[in-house]
C-alpha positions as CSV (number, residue, x, y, z in Angstrom):
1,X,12.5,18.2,7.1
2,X,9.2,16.3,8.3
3,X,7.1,14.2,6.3
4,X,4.0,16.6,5.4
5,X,4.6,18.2,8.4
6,X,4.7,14.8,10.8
7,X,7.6,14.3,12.6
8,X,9.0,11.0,11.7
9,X,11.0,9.5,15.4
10,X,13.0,6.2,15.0
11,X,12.9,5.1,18.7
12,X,15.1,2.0,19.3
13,X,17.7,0.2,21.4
14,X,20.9,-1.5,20.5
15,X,24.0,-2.6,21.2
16,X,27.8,-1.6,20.2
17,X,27.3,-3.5,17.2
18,X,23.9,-1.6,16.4
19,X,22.0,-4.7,17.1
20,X,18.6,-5.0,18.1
21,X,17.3,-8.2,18.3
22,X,18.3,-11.9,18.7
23,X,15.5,-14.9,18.0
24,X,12.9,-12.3,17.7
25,X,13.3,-10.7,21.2
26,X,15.1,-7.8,22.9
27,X,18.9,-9.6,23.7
28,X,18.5,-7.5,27.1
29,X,16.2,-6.7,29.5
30,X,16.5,-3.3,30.9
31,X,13.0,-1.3,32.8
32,X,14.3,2.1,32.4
33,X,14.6,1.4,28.8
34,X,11.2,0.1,28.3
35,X,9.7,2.9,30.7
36,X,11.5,5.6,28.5
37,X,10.0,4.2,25.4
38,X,6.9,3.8,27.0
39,X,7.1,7.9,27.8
40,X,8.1,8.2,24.0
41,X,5.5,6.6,22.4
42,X,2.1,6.5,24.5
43,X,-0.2,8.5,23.1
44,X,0.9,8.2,19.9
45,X,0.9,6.6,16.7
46,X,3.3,3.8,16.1
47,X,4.7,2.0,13.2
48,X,6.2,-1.4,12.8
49,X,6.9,-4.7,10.7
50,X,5.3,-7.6,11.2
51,X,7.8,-9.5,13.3
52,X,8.1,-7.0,15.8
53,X,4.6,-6.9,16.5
54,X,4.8,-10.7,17.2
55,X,7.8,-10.6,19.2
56,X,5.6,-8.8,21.6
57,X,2.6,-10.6,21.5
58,X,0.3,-8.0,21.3
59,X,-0.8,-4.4,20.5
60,X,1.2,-1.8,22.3
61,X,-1.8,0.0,24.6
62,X,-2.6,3.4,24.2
63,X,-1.0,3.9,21.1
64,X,-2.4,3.6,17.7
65,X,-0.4,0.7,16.2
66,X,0.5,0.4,12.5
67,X,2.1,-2.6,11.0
68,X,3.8,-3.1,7.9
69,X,3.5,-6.9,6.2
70,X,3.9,-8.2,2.9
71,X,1.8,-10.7,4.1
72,X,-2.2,-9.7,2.3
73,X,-3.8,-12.3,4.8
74,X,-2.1,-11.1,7.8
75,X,-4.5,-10.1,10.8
76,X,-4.1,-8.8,14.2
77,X,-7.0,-6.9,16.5
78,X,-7.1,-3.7,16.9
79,X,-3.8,-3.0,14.7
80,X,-3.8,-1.5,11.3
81,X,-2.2,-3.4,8.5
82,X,-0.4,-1.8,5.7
83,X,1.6,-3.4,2.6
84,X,4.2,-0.6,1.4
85,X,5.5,2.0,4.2
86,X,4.7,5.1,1.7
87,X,1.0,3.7,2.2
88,X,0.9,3.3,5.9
89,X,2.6,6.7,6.5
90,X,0.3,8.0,4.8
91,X,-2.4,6.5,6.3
92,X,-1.0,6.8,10.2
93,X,-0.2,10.8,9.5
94,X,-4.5,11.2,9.8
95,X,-4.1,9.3,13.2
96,X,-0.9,11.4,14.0
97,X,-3.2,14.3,13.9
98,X,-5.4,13.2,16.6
99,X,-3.2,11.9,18.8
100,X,-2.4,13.0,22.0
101,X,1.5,13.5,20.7
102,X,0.2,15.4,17.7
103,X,2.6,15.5,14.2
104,X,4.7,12.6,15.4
105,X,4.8,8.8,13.7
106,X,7.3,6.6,15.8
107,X,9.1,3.6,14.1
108,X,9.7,1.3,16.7
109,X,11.1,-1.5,14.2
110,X,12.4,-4.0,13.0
111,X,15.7,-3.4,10.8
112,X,14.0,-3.2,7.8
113,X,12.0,-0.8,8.7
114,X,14.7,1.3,10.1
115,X,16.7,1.0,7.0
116,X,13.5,2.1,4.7
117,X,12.5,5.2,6.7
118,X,16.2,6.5,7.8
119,X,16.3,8.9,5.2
120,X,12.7,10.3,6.3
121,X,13.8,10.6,9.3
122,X,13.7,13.9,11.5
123,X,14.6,12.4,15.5
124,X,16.4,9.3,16.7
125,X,15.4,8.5,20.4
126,X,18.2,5.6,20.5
127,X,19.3,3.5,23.8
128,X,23.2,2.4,23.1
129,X,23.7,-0.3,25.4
130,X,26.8,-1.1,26.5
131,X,26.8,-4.7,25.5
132,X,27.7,-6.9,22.4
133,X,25.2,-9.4,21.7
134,X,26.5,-12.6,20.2
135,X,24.9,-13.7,17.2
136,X,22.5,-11.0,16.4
137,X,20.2,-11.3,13.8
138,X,18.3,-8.0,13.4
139,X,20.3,-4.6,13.2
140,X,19.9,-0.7,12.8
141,X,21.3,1.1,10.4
142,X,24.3,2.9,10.4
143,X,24.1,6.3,12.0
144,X,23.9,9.0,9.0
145,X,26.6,12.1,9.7
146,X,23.7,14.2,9.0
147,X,22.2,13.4,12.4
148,X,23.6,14.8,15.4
149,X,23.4,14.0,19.2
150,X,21.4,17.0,20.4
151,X,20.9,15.6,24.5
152,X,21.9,12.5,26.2
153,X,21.8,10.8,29.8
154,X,23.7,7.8,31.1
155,X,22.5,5.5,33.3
156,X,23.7,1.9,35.2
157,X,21.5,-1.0,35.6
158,X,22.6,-2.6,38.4
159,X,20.8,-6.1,38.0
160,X,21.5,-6.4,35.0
161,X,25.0,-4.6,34.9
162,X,24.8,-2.9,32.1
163,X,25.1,0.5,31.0
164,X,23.2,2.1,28.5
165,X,22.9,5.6,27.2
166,X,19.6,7.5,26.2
167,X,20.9,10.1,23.4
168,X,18.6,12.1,20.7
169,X,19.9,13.1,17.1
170,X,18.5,15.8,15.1
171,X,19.6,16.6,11.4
């Protein structure tokens, strides 16, 4: 079931553990992942918490970006700024609209976010690396049995030596 007829897409990487980030960053650094969620997500509408936003540094391009803060003097250009996720869904469905990837919002994270939007969920776009990162601090959520992997690809970086898997779940 969408959300008012917006398909809601977690799209999001981690490892064996379900982890996702370390010190604020990506523990792993893997092209074909960011190229896939770059093919995901440009064109689209985008929603994230605050700390993912910085842990970037800066507005993901050709993407309306949404971020979610309970911060009231947060600021960033040319990124909107919500306070409750009901709220900026609501908000970033208008933009979903008129997008070039029409009736699709994509949560690209953190863990909290995950954790509050799983049960809205219609499509996880997920990356399972092949790795265990020591020390983790930010995670996703466990997998919900009503979700099922509907198409997945393997793949090897070699410089990194790492495999990682590109699999989408559907309820």
């Amino acid at each position: 079931m969408s959300f008012q007829g917006i398909e809601i897409v977690h799209v999001v990487a981690m490892d064996r553990q379900h982890c996702i980030g370390k010190n604020n960053s990506l523990p792993w650094y893997i092209p074909e992942d960011l190229k896939h969620f770059k093919e995901i997500t440009q064109g689209g509408v985008v929603v994230m918490g605050r700390k993912t936003l910085e842990s970037m540094g800066r507005r993901l391009p050709k993407r309306v970006n949404w971020v979610i803060t309970r911060d009231q003097e947060w600021q960033f250009d040319d990124v909107h700024v919500g306070y409750r996720i009901d709220d900026v869904l609501s908000k970033a469905m208008n933009d979903a609209k008129d997008s070039e990837k029409p009736n699709s919002i994509f949560i690209i994270g953190g863990g909290e976010i995950f954790k509050q939007t799983l049960d809205i969920a219609d499509r996880l776009e997920l990356t399972h690396v092949d790795f265990t990162v020591e020390d983790g601090e930010a995670f996703y959520p466990a997998l919900p049995d009503r979700f099922k992997k509907v198409a997945s690809t393997t793949h090897f970086n070699a410089d990194a030596q790492i495999e990682f898997e590109f699999a989408t779940y559907k309820k």
